[in-house]
Short mmCIF file of the C-alpha atoms (twelve columns), coordinates in Angstrom:
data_MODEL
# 
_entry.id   MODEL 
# 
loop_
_atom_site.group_PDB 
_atom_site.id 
_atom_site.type_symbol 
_atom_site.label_atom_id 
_atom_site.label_alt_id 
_atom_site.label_comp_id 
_atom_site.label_asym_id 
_atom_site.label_seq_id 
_atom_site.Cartn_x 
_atom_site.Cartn_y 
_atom_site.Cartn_z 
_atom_site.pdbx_PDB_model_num 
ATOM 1  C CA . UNK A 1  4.824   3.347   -0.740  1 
ATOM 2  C CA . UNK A 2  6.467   3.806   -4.180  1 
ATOM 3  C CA . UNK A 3  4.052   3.891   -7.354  1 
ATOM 4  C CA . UNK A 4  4.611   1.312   -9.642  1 
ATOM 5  C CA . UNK A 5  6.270   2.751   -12.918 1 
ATOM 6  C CA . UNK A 6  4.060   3.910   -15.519 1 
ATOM 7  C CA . UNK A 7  5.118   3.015   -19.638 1 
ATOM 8  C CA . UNK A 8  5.447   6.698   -21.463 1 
ATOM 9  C CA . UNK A 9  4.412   6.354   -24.735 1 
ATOM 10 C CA . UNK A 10 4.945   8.959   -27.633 1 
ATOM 11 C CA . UNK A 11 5.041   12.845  -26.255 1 
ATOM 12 C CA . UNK A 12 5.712   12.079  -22.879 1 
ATOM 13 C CA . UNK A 13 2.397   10.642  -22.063 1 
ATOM 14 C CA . UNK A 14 1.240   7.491   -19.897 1 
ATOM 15 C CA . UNK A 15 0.986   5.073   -22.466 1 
ATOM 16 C CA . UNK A 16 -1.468  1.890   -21.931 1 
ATOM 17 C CA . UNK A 17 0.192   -1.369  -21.897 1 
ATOM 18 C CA . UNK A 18 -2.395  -4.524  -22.567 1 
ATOM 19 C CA . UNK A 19 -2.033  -7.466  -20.274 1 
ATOM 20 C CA . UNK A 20 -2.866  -10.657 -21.370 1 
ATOM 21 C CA . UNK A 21 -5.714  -12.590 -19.859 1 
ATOM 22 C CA . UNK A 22 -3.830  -15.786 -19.530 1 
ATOM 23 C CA . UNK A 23 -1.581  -13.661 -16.936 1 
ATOM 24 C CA . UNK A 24 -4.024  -12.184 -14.585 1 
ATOM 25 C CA . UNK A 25 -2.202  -12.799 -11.652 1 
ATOM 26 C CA . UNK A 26 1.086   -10.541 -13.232 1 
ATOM 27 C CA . UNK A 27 -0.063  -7.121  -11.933 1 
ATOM 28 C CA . UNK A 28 -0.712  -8.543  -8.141  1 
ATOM 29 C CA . UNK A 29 2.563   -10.227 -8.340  1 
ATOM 30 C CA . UNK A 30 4.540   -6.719  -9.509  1 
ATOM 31 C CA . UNK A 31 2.458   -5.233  -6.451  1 
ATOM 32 C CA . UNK A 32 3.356   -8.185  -4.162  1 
ATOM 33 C CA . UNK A 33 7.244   -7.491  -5.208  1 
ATOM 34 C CA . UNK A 34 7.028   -3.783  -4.872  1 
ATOM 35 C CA . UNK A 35 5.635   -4.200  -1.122  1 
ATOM 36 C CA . UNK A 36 8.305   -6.794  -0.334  1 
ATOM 37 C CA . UNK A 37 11.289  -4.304  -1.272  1 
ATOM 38 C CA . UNK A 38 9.691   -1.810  0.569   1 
ATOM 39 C CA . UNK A 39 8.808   -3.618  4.088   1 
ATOM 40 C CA . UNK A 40 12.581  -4.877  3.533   1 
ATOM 41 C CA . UNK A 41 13.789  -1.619  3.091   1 
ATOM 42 C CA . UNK A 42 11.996  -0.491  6.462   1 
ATOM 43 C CA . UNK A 43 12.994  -3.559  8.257   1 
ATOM 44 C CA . UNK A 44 16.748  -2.059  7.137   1 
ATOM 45 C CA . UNK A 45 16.672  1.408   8.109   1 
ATOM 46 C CA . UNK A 46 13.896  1.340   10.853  1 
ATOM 47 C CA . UNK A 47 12.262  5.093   11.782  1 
ATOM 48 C CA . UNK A 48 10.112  5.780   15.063  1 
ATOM 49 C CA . UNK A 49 10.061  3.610   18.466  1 
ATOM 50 C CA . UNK A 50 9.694   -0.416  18.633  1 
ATOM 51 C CA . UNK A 51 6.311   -1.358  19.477  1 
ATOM 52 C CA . UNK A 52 5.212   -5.342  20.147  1 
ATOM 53 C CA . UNK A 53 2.350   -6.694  18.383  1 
ATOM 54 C CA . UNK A 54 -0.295  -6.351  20.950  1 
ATOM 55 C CA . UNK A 55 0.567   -2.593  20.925  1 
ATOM 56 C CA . UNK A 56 0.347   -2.404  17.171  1 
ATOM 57 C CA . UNK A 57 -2.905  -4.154  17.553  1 
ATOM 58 C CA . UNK A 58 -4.102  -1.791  20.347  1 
ATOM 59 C CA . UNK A 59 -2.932  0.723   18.377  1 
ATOM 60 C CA . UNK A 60 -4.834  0.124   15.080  1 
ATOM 61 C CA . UNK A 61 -8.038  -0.782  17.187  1 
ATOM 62 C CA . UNK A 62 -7.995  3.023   18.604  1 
ATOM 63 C CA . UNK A 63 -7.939  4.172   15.302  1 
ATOM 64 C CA . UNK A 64 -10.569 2.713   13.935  1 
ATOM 65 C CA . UNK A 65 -12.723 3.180   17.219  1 
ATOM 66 C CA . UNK A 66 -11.842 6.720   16.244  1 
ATOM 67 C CA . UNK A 67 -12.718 6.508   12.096  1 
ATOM 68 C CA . UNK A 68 -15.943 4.853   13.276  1 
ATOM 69 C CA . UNK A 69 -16.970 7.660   16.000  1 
ATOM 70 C CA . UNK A 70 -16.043 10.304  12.484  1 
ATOM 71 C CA . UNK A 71 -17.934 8.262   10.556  1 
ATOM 72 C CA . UNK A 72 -21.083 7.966   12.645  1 
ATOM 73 C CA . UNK A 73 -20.763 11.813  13.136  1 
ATOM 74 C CA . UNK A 74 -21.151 12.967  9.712   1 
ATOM 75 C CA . UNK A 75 -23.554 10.676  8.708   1 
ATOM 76 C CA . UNK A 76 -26.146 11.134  10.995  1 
# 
């Protein structure tokens, strides 16, 4: 995923940009927007094999089956 641009202030640096409190929900909506373009993007140029749901669900169960079993291991 892209990072969302950053303001440059004077020299070159990241510059802090205040967002009013009356707008909170701004930021997650900029998120919301960049995620959209990208998943649309995907869906346009697709990379790697088809899968169905239940695979993708199969899929993401395994892995964290497997982050648990790391987990547990270093910890204890």
């Amino acid at each position: 995923m892209s990072r969302p641009h950053s303001p440059t202030g004077e020299h070159g640096k990241s510059a802090a940009v205040p967002i009013p409190t009356s707008e909170p929900e701004e930021p997650q909506r900029l998120r919301d927007e960049a995620d959209i373009a990208e998943a649309q993007a995907r869906e346009a140029a697709p990379s790697g094999a088809a899968m169905s749901h239940d695979e993708f669900m199969a899929q993401l169960e395994k892995e964290d089956r497997r982050e648990e079993t790391a987990t547990s291991a270093v910890g204890g």
